[in-house]
N, C-alpha and C positions, 0 to 999 in steps of 0.2 A: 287200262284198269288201274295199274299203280298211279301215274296223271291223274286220273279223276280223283282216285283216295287221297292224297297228298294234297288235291284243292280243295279237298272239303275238309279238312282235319287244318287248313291253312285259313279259309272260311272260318272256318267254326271259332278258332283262336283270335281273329281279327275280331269276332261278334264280343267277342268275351272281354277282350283289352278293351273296346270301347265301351262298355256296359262298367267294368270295374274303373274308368276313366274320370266317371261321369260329374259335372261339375254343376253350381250351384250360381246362379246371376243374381243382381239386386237391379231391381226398377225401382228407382226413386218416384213417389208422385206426391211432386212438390211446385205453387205455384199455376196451378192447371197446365201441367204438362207430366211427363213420362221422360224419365232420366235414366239409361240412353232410348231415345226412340228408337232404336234401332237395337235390337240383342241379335248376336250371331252365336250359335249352339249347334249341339249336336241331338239326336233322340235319346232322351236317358237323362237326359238334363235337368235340372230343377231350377226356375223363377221362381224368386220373391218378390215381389209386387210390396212394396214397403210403403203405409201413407206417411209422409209427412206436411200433408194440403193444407191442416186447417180445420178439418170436417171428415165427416163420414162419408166415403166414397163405395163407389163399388166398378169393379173392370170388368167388362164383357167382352166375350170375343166376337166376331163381326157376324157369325153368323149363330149366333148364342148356343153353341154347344158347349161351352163351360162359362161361367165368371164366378167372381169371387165371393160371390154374398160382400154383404155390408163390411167392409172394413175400419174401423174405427182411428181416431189418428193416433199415430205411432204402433200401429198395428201391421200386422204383417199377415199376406196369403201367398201358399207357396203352391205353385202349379206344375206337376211332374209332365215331361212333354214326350211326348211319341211322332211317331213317323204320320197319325192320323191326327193330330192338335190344330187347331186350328189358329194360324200361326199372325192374322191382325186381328186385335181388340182396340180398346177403346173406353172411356168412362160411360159409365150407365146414362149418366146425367144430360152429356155432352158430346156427343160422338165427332165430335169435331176435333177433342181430345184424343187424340187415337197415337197409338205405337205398334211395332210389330217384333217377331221373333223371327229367324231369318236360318236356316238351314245351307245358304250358300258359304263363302269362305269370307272373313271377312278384308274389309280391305287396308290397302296399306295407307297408314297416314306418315308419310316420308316429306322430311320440310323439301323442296326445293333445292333449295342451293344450298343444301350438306349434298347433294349428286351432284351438281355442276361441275363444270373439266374445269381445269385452272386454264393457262394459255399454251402448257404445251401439250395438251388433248387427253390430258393422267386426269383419271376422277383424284376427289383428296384425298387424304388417309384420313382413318379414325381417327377420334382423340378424346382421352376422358374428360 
């Protein structure tokens, strides 16, 4: 009984930290494309979908349960995400144009050979 209470008062606290966490992404759409294609977030999260194209655009999501209405340029639509969001859209216009939001972790981008061993088998140190 005390186990069970103890994981959910530890539950409940984790829901909480990541709800008062929650951060705010910028998608650039500039060029006919989506700047990064790729957003990694968490639910609680907020996208801004920013045009800076040229024209009036508008973003749908692939299976149209949300888009942004008509965006104008240098306008901005801000989409709050949840665990049910539909997480690839795409331009109204052009669906060929597409990005996505991504709920996994994102990945590391590590040059190469800042890991590489030297010759006696020691990765390098840091250095500012």
């Amino acid at each position: 009984m005390y186990k069970s209470l103890m994981f959910s008062i530890a539950a409940l606290g984790l829901c909480a930290a990541q709800s008062a966490s929650a951060e705010q992404f910028d998608i650039q759409i500039e060029g006919g494309a989506f700047y990064p294609e790729i957003t990694y977030l968490i639910p609680g999260d907020e996208v801004k979908f920013v045009n800076n194209n040229g024209g009036t655009v508008k973003v749908i999501s692939s299976d149209a349960s949300w888009d942004s209405g008509e965006i104008s340029e240098g306008q901005s639509y801000l989409l709050s995400v949840t665990p049910e969001t539909k997480l690839n859209f795409a331009l109204a216009s052009d669906s060929e144009i597409a990005g996505s939001l991504s709920f996994d972790l994102a990945p590391l981008n590590m040059d190469d050979e800042a890991f590489e061993e030297d010759d006696s088998g020691a990765a390098p140190t840091a250095s500012n």
